[in-house]
N, C-alpha and C positions, 0 to 999 in steps of 0.2 A: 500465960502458957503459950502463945501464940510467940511470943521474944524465942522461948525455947526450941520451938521447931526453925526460926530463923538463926538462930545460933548455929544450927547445927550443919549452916551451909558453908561451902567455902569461899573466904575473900578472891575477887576477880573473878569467878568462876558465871561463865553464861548463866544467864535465868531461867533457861530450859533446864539444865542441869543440876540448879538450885532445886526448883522445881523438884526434883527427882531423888534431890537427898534427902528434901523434905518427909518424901514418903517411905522414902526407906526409914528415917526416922519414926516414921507414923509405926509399921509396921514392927519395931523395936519396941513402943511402949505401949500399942495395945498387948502384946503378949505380956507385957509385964503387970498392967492391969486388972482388978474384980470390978466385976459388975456392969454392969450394960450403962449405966449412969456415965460408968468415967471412963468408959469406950465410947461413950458419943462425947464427951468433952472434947476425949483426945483427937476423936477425927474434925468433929468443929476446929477445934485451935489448927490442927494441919491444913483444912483448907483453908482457916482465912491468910495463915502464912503464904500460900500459894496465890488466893487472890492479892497480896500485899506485892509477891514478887512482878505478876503480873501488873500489877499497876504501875509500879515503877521501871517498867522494860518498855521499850520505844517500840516494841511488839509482842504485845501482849496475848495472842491467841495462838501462840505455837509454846509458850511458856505453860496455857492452861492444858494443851490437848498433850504435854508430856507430861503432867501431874496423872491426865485420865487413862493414859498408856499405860501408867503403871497399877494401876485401881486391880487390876486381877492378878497382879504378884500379891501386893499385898495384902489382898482380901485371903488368900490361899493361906501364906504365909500367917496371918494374924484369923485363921477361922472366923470368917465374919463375911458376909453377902457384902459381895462388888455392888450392888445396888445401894447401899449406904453409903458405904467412900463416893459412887459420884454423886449423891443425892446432897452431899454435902459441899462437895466442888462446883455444882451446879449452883446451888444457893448462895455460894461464899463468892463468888463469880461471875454474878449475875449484872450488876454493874457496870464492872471492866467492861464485858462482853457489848452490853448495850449503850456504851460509849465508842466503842471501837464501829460499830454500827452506825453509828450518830455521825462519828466523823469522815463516812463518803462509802456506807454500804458494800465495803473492799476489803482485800483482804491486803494489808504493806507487804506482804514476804509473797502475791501472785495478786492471780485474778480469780474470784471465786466462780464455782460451776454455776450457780445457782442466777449471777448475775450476768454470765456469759450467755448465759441461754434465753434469761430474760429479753437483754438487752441488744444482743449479737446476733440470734438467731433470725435468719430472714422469713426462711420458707424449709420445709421438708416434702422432698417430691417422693412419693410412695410409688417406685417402677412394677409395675408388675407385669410377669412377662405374659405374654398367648401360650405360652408352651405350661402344658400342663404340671408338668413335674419340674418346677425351677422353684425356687425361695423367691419372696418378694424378698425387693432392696428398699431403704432407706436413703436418701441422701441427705445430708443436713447441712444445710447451704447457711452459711453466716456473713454479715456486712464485709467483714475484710476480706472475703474473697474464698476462704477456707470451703470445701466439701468435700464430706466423710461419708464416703458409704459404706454402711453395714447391715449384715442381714434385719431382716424384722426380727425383734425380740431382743437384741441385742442391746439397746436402750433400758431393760428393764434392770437389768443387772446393773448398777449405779459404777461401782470401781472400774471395770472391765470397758463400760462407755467411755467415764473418762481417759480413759489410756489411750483410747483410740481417737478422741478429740485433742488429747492434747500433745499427739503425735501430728495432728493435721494443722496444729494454728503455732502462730508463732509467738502468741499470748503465751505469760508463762501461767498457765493453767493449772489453778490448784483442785484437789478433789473436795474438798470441803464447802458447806452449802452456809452464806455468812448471815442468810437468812435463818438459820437456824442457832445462831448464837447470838439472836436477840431473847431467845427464851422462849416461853411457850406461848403458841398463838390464841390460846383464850386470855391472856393477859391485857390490859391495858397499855395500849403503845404498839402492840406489835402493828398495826395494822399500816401503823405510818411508818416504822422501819422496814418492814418485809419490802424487798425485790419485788414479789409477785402480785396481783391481783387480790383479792381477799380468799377468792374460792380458789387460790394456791398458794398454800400457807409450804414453803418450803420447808424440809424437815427430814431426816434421817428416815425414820418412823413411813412417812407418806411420800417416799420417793415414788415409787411404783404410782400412784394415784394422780401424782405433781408432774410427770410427767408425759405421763398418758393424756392428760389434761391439755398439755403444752404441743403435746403431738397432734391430739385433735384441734387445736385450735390455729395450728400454721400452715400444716400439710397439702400438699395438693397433689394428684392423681395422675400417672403418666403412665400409659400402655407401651410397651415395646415388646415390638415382635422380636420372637426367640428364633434361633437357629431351628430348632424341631419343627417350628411352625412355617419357617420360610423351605423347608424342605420336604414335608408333607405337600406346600402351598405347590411348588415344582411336581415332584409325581403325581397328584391330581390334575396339573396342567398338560404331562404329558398323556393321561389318558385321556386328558379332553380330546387332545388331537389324533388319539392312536385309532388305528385298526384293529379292532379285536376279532376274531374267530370263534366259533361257536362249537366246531368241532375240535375237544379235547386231542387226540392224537396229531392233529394238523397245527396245535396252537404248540404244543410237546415239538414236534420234527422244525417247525419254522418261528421256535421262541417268538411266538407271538402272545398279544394278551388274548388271554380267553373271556369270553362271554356265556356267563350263565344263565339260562332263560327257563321259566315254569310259567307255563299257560301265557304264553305270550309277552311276562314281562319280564325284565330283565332284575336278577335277583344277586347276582356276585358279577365281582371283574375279576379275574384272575390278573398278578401281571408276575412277568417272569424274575427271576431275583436279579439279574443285572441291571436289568432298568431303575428298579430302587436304587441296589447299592451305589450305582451312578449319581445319583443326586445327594445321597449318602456323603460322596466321596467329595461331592462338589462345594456343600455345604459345610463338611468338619464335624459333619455328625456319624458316633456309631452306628451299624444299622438296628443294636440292642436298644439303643436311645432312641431309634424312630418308633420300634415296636412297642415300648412302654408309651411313648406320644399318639400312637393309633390305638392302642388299647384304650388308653386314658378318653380320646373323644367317642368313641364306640363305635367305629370303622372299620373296624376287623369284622371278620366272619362270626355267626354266632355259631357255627359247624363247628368250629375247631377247638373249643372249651378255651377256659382260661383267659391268660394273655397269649396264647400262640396266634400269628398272625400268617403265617406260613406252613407249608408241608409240600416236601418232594414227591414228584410224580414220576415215575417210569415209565414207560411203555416201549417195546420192543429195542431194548437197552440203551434206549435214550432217556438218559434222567434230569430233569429241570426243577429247580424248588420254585414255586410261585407264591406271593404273597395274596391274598386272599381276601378282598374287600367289601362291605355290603353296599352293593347298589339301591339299595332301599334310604339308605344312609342320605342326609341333605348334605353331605359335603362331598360325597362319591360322585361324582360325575361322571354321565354317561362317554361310552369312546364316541369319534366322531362318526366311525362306519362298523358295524358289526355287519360278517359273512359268513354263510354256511362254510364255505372252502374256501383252498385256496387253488390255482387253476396252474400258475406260472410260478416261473422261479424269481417274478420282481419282487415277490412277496418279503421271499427270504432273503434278497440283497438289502430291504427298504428295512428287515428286522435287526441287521447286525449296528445297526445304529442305535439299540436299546442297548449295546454294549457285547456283543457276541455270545459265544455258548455261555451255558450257564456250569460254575464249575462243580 
């Protein structure tokens, strides 16, 4: 029966494509078929036709994964569960597959994922930023030189990683895992074919688990300061050094920072919104992306509800928006000199250096 299904391929024709007439074949005489009996014959005799063409192909595991491409036409086509056709392929195949393993754990037509990572992978540095609201990175550094970074989580999705590694290496990098076409790792043998350790048994199945595994066991730990964080770092510094006033209408007319005091101690800093925006500007950060980064460390006013970190003040139609900080806060820092008044006009030459009126 098995002559039958190879008859039905074409002389000179690739082995992938044998492969694939094979199963169109298949799908012809199960429908022609009674009985479940002689619908497992027929698909037995198709796979071993296919493990026969694979044997005979100088590369034999792109021969088998087009027989398995096709397992869900013809299961459709011939009413019958895809999990039989490749239950069948898998068994009739099983061989090939563990010979092709045997002869240098590779894949002839690339380089498998499975062994690139094993064997290539040096280190993964896990960046992750000081600024609250950023994504940790990944970088995934390999012997020839290659690193890819991509967000965290990125890695779990198996097809989608490769893409992105094998846009980074100049390996011709295949998606297929070659540990996995030794068979199943309760088997006898896998243990000395597998790529991986024992407690990473490569596999379609346990990708997610195989390489979280792999992640934990290279990676190492690298903090980098974020733009949000070097520019909070900045207006913290300038009210280390600033002058603040204590009286609201004097800090309003001479855009100075204000000083909030309750029984002696000191409870908010006010500071006027150009002074921010300025370190803002300096840094390449929004000033909406500074406010999400103060809210986030909890430096903001708790007056103000929310995330609002600010509110305009008026006073005899001079209007200023101030950003509104708790001094109670371990990262606020007191200004250098707080004063009830101001007396002179140095005051407000010494304040347009926070960037002038507020608009």
């Amino acid at each position: 029966m098995t002559d039958e299904y190879l008859s039905a391929t074409t002389d000179d024709t690739a082995p992938s494509i044998a492969a694939a007439e094979v199963m169109d074949r298949l799908a012809e005489r199960l429908n022609a078929v009674d009985g479940s009996a002689g619908r497992m014959k027929e698909t037995k005799a198709a796979a071993d036709a296919v493990a026969e063409l694979a044997a005979d192909s100088d590369d034999p595991l792109p021969v088998i994964d087009s027989a398995k491409n096709t397992a869900g036409d013809v299961a459709m086509k011939a009413q019958t569960k895809k999990s039989i056709i490749l239950d069948a392929l898998e068994g009739a195949t099983v061989d090939v597959r563990t010979q092709a393993a045997e002869a240098g754990l590779s894949l002839d037509h690339g380089y498998a994922l499975d062994r690139f990572l094993e064997e290539d992978l040096q280190t993964v540095r896990r960046i992750e930023s000081t600024d609250h609201h950023s994504e940790t990175t990944l970088s995934w550094q390999f012997l020839d030189g290659t690193a890819v970074e991509v967000d965290d989580g990125t890695h779990l999705e198996k097809y989608n990683f490769y893409k992105k590694l094998a846009m980074g290496t100049r390996k011709k990098l295949q998606p297929e895992l070659v540990s996995e076409e030794v068979g199943d790792p309760d088997e006898d043998g896998y243990e000395r074919l597998s790529i991986g350790p024992e407690s990473r048994p490569w596999h379609e199945d346990n990708w997610i688990s195989c390489i979280t595994d792999l992640l934990d066991e290279r990676q190492t730990f690298v903090e980098s300061v974020g733009a949000r964080t070097m520019t909070w770092e900045a207006v913290a510094n300038e009210i280390r050094l600033s002058r603040a006033v204590s009286d609201l209408p004097t800090a309003v007319d001479q855009l100075m920072p204000h000083a909030v005091e309750e029984s002696g101690e000191l409870v908010e800093v006010w500071l006027p919104g150009k002074m921010v925006t300025k370190e803002c500007e300096e840094y390449g950060v929004e000033a909406k992306a500074l406010q999400e980064e103060l809210a986030a460390r909890g430096v903001d006013s708790d007056e103000l509800g929310g995330d609002r970190v600010s509110e305009r003040v008026t006073i005899e139609g001079n209007g200023v928006r101030f950003w509104r900080l708790d001094a109670t806060h371990e990262e606020v820092p007191e200004p250098a000199e707080i004063v009830d008044e101001v007396e002179t006009g140095a005051d407000r030459l010494n304040s347009m250096e926070w960037g002038g009126l507020d608009e």
